[in-house]
PyMOL Python script that loads the backbone (N, CA, C, O; Angstrom):
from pymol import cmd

cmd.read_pdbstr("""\
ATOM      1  N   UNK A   1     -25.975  16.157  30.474  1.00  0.00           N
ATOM      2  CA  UNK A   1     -25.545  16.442  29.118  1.00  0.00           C
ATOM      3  C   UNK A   1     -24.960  15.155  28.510  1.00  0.00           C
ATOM      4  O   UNK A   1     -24.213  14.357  29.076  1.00  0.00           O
ATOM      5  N   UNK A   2     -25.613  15.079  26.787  1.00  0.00           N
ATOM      6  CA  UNK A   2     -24.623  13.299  26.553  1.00  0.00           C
ATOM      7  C   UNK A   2     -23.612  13.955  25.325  1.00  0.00           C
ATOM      8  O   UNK A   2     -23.705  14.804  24.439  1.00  0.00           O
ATOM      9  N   UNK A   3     -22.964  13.351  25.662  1.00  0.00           N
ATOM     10  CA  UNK A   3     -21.615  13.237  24.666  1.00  0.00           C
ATOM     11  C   UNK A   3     -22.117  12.894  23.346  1.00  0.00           C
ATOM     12  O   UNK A   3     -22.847  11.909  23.245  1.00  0.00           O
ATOM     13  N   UNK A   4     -21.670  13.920  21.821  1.00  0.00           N
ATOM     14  CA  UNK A   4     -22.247  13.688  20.611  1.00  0.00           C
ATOM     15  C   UNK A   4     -21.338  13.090  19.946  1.00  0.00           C
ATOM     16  O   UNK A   4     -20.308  13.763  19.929  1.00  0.00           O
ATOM     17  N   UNK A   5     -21.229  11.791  19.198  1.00  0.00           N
ATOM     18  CA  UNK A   5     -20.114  11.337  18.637  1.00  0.00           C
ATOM     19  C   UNK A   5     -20.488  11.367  17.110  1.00  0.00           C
ATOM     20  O   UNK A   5     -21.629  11.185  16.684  1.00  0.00           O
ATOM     21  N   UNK A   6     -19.525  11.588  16.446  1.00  0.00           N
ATOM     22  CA  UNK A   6     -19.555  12.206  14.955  1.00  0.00           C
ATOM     23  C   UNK A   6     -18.425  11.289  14.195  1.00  0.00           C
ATOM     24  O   UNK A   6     -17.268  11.206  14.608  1.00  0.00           O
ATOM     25  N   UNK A   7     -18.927  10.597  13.004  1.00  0.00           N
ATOM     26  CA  UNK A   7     -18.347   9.908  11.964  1.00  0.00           C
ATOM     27  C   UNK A   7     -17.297  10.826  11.336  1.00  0.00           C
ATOM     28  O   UNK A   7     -17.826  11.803  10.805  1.00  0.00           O
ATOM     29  N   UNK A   8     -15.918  10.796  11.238  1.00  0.00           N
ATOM     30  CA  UNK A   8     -15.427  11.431  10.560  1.00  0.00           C
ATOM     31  C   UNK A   8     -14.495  11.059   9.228  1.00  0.00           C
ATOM     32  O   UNK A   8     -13.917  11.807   8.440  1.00  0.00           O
ATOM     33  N   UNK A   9     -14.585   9.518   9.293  1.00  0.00           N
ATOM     34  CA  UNK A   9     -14.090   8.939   7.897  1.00  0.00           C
ATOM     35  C   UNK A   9     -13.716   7.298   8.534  1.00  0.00           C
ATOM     36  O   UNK A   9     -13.755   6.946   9.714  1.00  0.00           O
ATOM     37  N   UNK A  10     -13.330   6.415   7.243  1.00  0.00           N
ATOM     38  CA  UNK A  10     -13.099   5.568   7.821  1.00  0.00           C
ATOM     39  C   UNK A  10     -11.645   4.896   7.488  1.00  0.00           C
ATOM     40  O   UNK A  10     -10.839   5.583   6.859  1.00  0.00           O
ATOM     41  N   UNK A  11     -11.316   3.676   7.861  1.00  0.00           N
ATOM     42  CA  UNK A  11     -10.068   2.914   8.114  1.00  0.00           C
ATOM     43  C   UNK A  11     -10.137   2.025   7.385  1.00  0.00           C
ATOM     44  O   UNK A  11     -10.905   1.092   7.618  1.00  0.00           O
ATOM     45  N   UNK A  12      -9.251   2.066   6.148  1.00  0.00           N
ATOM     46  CA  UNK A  12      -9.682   0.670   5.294  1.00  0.00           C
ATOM     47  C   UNK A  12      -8.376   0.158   5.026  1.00  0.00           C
ATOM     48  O   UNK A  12      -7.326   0.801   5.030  1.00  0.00           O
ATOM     49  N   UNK A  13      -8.578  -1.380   4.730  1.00  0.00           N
ATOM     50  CA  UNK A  13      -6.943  -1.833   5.045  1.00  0.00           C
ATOM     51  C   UNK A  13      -7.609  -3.643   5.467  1.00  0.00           C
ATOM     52  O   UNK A  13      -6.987  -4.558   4.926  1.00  0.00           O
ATOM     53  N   UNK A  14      -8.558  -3.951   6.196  1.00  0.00           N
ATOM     54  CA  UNK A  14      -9.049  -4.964   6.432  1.00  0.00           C
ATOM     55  C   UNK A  14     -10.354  -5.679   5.293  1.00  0.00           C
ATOM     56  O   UNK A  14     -11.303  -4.997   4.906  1.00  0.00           O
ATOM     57  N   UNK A  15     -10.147  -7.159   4.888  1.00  0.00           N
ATOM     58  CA  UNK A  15     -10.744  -7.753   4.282  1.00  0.00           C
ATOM     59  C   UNK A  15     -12.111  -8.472   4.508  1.00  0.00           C
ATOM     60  O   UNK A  15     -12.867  -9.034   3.716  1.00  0.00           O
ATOM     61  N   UNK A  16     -12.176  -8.255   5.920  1.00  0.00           N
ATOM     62  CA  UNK A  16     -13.700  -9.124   6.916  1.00  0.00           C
ATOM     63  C   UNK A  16     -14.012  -7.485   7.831  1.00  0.00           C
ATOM     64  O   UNK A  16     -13.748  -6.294   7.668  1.00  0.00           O
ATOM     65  N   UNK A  17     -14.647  -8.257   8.717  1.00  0.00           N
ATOM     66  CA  UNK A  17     -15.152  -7.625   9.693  1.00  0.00           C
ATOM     67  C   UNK A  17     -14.034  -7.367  10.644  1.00  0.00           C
ATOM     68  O   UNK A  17     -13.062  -8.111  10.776  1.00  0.00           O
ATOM     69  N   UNK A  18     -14.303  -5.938  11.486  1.00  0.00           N
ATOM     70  CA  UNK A  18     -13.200  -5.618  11.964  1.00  0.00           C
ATOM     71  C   UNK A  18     -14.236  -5.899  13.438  1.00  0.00           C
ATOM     72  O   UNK A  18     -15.409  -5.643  13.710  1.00  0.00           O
ATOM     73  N   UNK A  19     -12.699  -6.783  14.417  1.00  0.00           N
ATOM     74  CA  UNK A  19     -13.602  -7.816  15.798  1.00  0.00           C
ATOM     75  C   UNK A  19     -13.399  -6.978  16.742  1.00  0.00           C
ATOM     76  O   UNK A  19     -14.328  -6.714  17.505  1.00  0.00           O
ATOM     77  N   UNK A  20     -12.152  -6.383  16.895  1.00  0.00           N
ATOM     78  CA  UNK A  20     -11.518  -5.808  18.050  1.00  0.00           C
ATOM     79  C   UNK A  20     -10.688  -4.373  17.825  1.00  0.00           C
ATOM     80  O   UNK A  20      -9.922  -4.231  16.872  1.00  0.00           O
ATOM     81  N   UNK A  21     -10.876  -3.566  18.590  1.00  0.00           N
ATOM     82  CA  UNK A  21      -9.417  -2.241  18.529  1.00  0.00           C
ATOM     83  C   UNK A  21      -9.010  -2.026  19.996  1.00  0.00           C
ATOM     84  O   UNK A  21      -9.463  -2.259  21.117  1.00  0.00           O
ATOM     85  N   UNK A  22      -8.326  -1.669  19.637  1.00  0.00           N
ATOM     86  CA  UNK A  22      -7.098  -1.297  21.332  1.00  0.00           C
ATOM     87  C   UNK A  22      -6.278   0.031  20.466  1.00  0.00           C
ATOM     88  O   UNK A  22      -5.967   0.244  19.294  1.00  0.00           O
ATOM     89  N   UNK A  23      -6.131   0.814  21.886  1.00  0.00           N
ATOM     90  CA  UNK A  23      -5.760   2.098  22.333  1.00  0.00           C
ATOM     91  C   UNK A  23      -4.843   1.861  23.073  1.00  0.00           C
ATOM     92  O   UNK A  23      -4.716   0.751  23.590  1.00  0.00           O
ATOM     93  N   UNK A  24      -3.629   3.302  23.378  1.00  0.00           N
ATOM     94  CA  UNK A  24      -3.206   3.306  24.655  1.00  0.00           C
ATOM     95  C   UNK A  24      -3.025   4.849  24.536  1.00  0.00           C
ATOM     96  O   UNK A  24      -2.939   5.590  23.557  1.00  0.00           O
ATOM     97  N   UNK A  25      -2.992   5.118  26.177  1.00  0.00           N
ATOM     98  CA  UNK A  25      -2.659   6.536  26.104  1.00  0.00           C
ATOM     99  C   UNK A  25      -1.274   7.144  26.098  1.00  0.00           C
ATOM    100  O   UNK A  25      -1.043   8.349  26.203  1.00  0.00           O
ATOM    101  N   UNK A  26      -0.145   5.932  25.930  1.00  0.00           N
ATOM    102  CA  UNK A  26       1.114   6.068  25.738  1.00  0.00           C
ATOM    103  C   UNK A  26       1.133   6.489  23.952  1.00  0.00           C
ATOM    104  O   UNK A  26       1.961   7.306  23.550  1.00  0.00           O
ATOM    105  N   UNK A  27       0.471   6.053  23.311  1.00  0.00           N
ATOM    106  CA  UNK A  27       0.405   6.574  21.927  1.00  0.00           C
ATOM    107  C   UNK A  27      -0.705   6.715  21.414  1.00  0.00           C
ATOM    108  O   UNK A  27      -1.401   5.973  20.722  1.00  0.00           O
ATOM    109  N   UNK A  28      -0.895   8.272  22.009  1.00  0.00           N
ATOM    110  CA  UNK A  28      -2.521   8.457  21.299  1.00  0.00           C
ATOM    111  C   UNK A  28      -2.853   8.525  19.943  1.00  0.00           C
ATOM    112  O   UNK A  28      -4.051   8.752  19.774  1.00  0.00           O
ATOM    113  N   UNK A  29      -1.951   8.360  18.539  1.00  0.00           N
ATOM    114  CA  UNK A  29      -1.958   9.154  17.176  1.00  0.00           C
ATOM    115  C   UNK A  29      -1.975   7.092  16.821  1.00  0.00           C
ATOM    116  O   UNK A  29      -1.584   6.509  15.810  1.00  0.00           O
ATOM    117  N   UNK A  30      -2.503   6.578  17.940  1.00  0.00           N
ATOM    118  CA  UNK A  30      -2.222   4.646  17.030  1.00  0.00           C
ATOM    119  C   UNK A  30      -3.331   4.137  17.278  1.00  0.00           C
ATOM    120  O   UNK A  30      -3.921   4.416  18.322  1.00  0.00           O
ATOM    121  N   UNK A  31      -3.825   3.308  16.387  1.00  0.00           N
ATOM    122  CA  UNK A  31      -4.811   1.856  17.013  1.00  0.00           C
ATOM    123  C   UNK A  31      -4.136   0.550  16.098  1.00  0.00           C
ATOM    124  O   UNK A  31      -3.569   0.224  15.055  1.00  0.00           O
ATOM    125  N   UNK A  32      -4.597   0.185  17.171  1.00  0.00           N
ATOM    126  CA  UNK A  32      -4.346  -1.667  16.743  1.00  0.00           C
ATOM    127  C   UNK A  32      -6.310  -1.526  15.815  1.00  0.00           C
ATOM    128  O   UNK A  32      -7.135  -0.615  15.893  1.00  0.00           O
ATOM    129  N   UNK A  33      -6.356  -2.631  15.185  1.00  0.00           N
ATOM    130  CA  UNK A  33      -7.187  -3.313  14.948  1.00  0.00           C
ATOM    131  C   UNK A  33      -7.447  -4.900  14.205  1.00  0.00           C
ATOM    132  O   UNK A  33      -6.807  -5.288  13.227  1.00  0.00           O
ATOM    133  N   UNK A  34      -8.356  -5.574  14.794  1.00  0.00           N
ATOM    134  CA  UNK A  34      -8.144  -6.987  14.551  1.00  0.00           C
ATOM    135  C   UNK A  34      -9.401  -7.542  13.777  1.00  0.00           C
ATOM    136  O   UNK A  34     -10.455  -7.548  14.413  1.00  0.00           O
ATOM    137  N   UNK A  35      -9.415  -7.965  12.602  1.00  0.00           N
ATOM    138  CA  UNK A  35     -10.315  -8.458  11.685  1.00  0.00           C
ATOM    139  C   UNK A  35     -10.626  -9.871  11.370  1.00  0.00           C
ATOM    140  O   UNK A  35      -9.803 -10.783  11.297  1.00  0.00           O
ATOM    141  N   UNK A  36     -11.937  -9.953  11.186  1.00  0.00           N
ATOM    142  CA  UNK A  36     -12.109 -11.628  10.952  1.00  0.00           C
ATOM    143  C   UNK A  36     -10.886 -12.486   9.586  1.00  0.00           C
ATOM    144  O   UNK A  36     -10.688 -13.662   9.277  1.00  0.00           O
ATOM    145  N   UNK A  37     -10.421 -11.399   9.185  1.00  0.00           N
ATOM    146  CA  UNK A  37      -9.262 -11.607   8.075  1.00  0.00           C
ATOM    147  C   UNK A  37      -8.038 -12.487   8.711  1.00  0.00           C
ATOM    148  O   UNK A  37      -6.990 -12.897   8.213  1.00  0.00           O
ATOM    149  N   UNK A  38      -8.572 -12.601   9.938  1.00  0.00           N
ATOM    150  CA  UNK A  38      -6.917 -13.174  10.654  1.00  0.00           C
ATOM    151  C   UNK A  38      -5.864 -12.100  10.559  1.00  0.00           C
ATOM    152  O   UNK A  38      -4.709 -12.519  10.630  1.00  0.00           O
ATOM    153  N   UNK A  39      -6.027 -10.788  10.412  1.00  0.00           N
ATOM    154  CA  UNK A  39      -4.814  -9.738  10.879  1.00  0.00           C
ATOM    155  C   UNK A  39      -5.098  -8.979  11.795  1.00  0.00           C
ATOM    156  O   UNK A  39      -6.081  -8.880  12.529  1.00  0.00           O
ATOM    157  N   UNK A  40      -3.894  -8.291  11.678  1.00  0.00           N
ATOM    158  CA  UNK A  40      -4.186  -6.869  12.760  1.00  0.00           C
ATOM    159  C   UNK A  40      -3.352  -6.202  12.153  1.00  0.00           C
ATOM    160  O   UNK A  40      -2.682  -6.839  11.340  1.00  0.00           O
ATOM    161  N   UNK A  41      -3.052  -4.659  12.297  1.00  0.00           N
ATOM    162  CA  UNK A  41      -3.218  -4.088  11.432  1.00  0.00           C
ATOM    163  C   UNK A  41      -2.682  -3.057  12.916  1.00  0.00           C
ATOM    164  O   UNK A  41      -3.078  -3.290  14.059  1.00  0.00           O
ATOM    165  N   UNK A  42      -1.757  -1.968  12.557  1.00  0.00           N
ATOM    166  CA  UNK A  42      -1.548  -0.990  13.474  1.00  0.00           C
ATOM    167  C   UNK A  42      -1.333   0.200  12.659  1.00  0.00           C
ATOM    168  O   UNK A  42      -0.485   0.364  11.781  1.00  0.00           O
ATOM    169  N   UNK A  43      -2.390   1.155  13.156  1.00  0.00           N
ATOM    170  CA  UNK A  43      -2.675   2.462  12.227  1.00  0.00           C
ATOM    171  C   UNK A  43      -1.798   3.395  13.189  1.00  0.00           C
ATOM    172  O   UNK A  43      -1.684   3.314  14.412  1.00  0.00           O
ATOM    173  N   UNK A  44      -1.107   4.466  12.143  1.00  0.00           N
ATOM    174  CA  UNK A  44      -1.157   5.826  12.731  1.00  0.00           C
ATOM    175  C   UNK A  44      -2.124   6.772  12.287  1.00  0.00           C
ATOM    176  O   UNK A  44      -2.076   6.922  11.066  1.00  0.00           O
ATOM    177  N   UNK A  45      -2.931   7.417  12.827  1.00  0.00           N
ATOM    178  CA  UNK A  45      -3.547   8.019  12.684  1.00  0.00           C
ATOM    179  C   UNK A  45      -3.161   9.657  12.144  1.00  0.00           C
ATOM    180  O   UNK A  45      -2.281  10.180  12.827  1.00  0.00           O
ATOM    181  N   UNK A  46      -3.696  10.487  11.045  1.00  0.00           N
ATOM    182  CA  UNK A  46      -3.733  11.971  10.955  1.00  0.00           C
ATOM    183  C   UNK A  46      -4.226  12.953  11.083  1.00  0.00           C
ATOM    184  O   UNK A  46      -4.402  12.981  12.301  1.00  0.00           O
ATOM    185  N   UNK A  47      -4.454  13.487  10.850  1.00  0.00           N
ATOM    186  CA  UNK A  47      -5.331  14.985  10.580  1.00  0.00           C
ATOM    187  C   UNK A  47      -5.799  14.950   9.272  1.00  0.00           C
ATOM    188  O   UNK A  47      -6.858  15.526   9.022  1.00  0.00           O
ATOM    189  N   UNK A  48      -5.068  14.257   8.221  1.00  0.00           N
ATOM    190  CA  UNK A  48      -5.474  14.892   6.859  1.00  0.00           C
ATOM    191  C   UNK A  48      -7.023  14.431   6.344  1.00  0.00           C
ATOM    192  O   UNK A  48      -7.293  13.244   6.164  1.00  0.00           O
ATOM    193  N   UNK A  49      -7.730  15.216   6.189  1.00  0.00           N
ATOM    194  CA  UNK A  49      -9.167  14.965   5.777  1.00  0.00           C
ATOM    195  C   UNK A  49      -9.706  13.655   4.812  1.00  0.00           C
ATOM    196  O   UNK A  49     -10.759  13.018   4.856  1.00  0.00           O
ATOM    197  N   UNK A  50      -8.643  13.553   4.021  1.00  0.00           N
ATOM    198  CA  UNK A  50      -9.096  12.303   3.116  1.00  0.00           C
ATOM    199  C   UNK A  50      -8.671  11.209   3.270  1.00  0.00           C
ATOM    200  O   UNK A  50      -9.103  10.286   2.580  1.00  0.00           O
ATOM    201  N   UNK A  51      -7.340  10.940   4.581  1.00  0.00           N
ATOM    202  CA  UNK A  51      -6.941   9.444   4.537  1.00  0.00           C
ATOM    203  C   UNK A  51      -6.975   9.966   6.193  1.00  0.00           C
ATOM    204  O   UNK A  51      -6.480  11.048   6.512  1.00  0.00           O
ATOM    205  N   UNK A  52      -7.636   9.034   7.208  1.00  0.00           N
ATOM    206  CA  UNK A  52      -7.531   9.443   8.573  1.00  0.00           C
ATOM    207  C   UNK A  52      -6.541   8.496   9.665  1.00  0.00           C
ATOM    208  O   UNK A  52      -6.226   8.513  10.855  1.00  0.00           O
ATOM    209  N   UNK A  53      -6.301   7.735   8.524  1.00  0.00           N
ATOM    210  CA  UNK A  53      -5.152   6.757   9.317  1.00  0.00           C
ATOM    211  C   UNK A  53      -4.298   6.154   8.108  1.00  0.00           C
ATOM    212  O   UNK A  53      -4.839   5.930   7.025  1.00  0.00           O
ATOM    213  N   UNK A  54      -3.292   5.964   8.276  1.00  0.00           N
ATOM    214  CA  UNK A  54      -1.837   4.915   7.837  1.00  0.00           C
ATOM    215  C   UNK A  54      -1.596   3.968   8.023  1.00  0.00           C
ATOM    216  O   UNK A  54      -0.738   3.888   8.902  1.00  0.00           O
ATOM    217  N   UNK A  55      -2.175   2.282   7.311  1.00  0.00           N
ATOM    218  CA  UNK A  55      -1.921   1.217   8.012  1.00  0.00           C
ATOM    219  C   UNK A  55      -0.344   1.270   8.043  1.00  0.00           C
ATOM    220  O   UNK A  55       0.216   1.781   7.073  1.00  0.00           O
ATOM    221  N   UNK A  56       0.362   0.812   9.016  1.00  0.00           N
ATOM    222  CA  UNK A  56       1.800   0.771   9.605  1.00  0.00           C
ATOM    223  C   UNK A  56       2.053  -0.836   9.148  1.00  0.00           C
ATOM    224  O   UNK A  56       2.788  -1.178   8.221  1.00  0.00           O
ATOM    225  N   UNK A  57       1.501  -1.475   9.760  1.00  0.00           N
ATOM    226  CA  UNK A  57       2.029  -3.272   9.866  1.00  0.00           C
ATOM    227  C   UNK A  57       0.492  -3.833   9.586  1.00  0.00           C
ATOM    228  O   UNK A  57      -0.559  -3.305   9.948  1.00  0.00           O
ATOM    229  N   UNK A  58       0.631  -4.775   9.008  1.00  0.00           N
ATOM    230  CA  UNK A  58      -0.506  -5.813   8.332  1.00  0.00           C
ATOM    231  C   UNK A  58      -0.293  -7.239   8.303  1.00  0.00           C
ATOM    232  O   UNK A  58      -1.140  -7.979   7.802  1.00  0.00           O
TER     233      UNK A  58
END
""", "prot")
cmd.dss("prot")
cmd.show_as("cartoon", "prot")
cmd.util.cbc("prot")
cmd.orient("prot")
């Protein structure tokens, strides 16, 4: 059986291409992400249908 992965919105907040993300399972509701913009960017993530993350720090 394969695993179906499904688009469910996206993360905007970065000016280039986004290079890298990191996880941890100490805080599952976060991602880091790192953009050719020279930032990073640490989301909390929600539930709410129209914004699916909160950039935190930029």
């Amino acid at each position: 059986m394969t695993e179906q992965m499904t688009l469910r919105g996206t993360l905007k907040g970065h000016n280039g291409w986004v290079t890298q993300i990191a996880t941890t399972p100490q805080f599952p509701d976060m991602i880091l992400s790192a953009s050719r913009d020279k930032t990073i960017i640490m989301w909390k993530l929600t539930r709410d249908e129209t914004n699916y993350g909160i950039p935190q720090r930029a």
